[in-house]
Structure formats: C-alpha cells, structure tokens
C-alpha positions in Angstrom: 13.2 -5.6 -34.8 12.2 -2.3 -33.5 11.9 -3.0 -29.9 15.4 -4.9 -30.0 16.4 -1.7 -31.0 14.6 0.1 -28.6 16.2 -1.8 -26.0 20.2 -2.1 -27.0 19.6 1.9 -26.8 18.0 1.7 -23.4 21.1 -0.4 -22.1 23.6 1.6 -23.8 22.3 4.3 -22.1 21.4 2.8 -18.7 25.3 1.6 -19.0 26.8 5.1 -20.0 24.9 7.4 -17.3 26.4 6.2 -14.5 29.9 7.6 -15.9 28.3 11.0 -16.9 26.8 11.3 -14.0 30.0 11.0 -11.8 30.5 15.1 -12.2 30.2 16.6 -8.4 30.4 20.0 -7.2 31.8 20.8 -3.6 30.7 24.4 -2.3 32.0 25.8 1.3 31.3 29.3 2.9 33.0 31.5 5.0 31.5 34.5 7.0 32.9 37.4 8.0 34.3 35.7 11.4 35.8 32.9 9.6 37.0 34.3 6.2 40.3 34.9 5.9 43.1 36.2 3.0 44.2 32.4 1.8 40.7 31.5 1.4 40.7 28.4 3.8 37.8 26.2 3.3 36.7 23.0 5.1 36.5 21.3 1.9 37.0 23.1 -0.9 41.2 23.3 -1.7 42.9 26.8 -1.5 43.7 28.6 -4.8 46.7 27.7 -6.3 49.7 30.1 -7.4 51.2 27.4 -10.2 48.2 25.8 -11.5 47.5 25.0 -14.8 45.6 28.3 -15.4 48.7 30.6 -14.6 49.5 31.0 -18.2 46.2 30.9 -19.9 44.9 33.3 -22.0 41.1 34.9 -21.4 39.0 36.0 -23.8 35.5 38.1 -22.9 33.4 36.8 -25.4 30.2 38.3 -24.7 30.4 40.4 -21.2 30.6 43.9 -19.9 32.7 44.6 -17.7 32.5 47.2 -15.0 34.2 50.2 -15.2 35.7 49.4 -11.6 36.6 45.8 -12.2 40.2 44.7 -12.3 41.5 43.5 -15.5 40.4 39.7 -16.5 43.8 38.2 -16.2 43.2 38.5 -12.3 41.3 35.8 -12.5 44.2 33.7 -12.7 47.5 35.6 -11.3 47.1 34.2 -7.4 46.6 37.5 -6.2 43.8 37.4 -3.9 42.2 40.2 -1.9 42.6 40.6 1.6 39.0 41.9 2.4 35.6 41.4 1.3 35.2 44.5 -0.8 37.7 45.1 -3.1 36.8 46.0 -6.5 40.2 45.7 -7.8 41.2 43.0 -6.6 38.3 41.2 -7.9 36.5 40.4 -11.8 33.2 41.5 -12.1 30.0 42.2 -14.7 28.8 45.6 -15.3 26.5 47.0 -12.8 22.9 45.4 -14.2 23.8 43.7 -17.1 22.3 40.4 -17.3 25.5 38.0 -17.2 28.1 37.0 -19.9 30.5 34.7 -20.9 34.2 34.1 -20.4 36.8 31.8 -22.6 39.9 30.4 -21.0 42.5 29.1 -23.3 44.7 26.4 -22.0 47.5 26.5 -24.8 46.9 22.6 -25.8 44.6 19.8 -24.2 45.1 18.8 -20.8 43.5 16.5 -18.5 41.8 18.3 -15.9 41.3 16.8 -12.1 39.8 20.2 -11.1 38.1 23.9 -11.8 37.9 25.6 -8.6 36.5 29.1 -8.4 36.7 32.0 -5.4 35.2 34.7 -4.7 34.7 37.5 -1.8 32.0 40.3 -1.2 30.0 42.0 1.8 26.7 41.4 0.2 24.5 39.7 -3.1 28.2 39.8 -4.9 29.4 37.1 -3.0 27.5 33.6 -4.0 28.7 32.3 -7.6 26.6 30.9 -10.6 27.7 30.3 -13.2 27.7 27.3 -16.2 30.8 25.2 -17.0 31.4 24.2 -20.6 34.2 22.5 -21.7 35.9 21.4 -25.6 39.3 20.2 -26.7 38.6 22.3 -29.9 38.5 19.4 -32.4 34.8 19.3 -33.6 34.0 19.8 -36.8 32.0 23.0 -36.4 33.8 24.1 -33.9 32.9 27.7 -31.9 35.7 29.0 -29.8 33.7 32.3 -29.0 29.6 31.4 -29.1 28.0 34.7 -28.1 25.1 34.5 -25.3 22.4 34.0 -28.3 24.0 30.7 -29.1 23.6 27.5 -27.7 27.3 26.1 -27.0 26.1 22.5 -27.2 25.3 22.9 -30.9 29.1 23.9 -32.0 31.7 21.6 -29.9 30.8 22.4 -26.3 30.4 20.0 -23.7 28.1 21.0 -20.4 30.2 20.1 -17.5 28.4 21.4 -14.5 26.0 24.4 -13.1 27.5 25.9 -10.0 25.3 27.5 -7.6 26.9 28.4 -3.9 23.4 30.2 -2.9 22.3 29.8 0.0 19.6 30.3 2.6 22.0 32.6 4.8 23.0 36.1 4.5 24.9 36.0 0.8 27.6 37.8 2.0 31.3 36.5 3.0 33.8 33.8 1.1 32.9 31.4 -1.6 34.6 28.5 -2.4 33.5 26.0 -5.7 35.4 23.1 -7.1 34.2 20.8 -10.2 35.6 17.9 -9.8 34.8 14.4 -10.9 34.8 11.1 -8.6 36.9 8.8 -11.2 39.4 12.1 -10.6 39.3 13.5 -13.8 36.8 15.6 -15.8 38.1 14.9 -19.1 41.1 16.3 -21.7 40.3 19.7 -22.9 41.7 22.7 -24.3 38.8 25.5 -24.0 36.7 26.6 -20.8 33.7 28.6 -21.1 32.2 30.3 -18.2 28.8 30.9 -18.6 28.4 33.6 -15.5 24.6 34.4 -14.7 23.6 37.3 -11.8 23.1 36.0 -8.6 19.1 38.4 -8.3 17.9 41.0 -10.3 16.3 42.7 -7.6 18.7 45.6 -8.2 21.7 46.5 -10.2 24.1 44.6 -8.0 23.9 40.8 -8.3 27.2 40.1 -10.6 29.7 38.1 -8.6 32.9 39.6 -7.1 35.1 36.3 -9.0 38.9 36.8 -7.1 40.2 33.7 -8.4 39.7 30.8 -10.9 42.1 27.5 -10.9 42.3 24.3 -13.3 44.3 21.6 -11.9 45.7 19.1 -14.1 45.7 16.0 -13.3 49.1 14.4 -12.4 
C-alpha cells in the first residue's frame, strides 16, 4: 500500500513539473556603443509608459535607500534616464548595505504575461539580481511585508524566478530582464516582492542602478 502511494506521488509530480517549470527569463545587454535612451534590446521588450504597474503603489519593506537615490515611485513612472549615470533618475540601495526588499501593490489580482526590469550604470551598478516572489494575498497567514529574516515561502509567497544578468564582460552598460512564462502567463496575482541582492561585495558599490520596472497584463 505504501509503494502505491509512493508512486501516485511520483506521477503527480512527474505530471505537474513540467508546468512549473515553464517560467523563463530573457536577459539582453547593451554597451556603451549600443545603449541608447528607449532602452532597445534584441529581445527583451522596451519599458512601457501604460503598463499595468503605472498606478501601483510601492512599499520598502526592508531596504535602505541611498541618500542620492530617486524616490521609489520612479520605478514605475516611464521616465527613464538618458545616460548611464544618473543617480536620480534611477532606484538604488544604500551604499554597502547588503540588499533588501521591495513590495509592489497591484490594487486587485491580475493576470500577469510579464515583469520586465531596466536598468543603466557605467560600472558593478549595472547587472541586476534580484528574487521574484509573487501572491494574490488570499492565504491564510498571509505576509504582505516579510522582513529579510523571514522566509516568504512560509506566509503566502510564491518563488517565481531568480534573475541574474551577470556576465563574463565588463558589468557596465544597459540591462534588460523579462519573466515571462512559455504558456504566456505567469499566473493571477495581486502582490510582487522583489527580493534585490548586491551584484559583489568587493566594495561599497554593488547595488543596482534599477531605472524601470513593468508588469504587463495579460490581454
């Protein structure tokens, strides 16, 4: 009876992992010949001006920010900068601190196609990384705001996908991530969490320069 057991959970699985799995993340580069002020990738889409971000409401759960940061709500006004250092035109983590962690509010549960995420610097503040979690806010024991010492899989968070842009080049020049999923659509959520981690630690300056972040519904 055990084994039977055993193996209805070893098909349920083997059956449900291909439709986790499905999550992909595209990352594109420019360098400082080739980036430009719409951010024009090869395969990642340009920000957006009317996506479903626009009106969404940040929260800086567990984060400091730098004293020459631009306010959080850049993030998603579809003002971008026009060169590759520009601290405020650009969201970024206090000089050394060891990351933090961003909430975006979407006002009510949408189904979302895309989060795509930009971001522009001379040097180490270029390349992102960062974790996306996502939650429509129903569980039970629900955490809208889990500080960095909690586990956001243990109150309602779902892990959608680690992005990483780093690369074996020079890190600086134009960053372009978007989370996307190949049945075209991630899921229906309310909540984002952005779990942002310094790019090295070899000095005080490995917090991304973020200029934009976009959620695209899906139609």
């Amino acid at each position: 009876m055990r084994a039977r057991t055993l193996q209805i959970a070893i098909l349920f699985l083997s059956a449900l992992m291909p439709a986790i799995a499905q999550v992909r993340v595209t990352i594109d580069k420019n360098d400082s010949k080739t980036a430009n002020a719409e951010f024009r990738f090869a395969r990642v889409p340009s920000p957006a001006r009317n996506d479903a971000a626009t009106k969404a409401m940040w929260t800086i759960v567990d984060a400091e920010v730098d004293g020459n940061s631009t306010d959080i709500g850049a993030l998603t006004d579809g003002l971008l900068p026009d060169s590759e250092d520009q601290p405020r035109r650009n969201f970024f983590l206090g000089s050394g601190s060891g990351g933090g962690r961003l909430q975006l509010d979407l006002g009510s549960v949408i189904e979302i196609a895309q989060v795509n995420s930009y971001s522009w610097h001379s040097g180490s503040r270029g390349p992102q990384l960062y974790r996306l979690w996502a939650s429509d806010g129903t569980a039970a024991n629900f955490n809208s705001q889990p500080k960095g010492t909690v586990d956001p899989a243990t109150c309602g968070w779902i892990s959608i996908a680690m992005v990483d842009t780093r690369t074996d080049e020079e890190d600086g020049g134009q960053y372009g991530a978007s989370v996307s999923d190949a049945r075209g659509s991630l899921g229906k959520y309310r909540y984002l969490l952005f779990d942002l981690y310094p790019i090295e630690v070899a000095d005080n300056f490995g917090n991304t320069f973020y200029s934009e972040i976009d959620v695209v519904a899906k139609k």
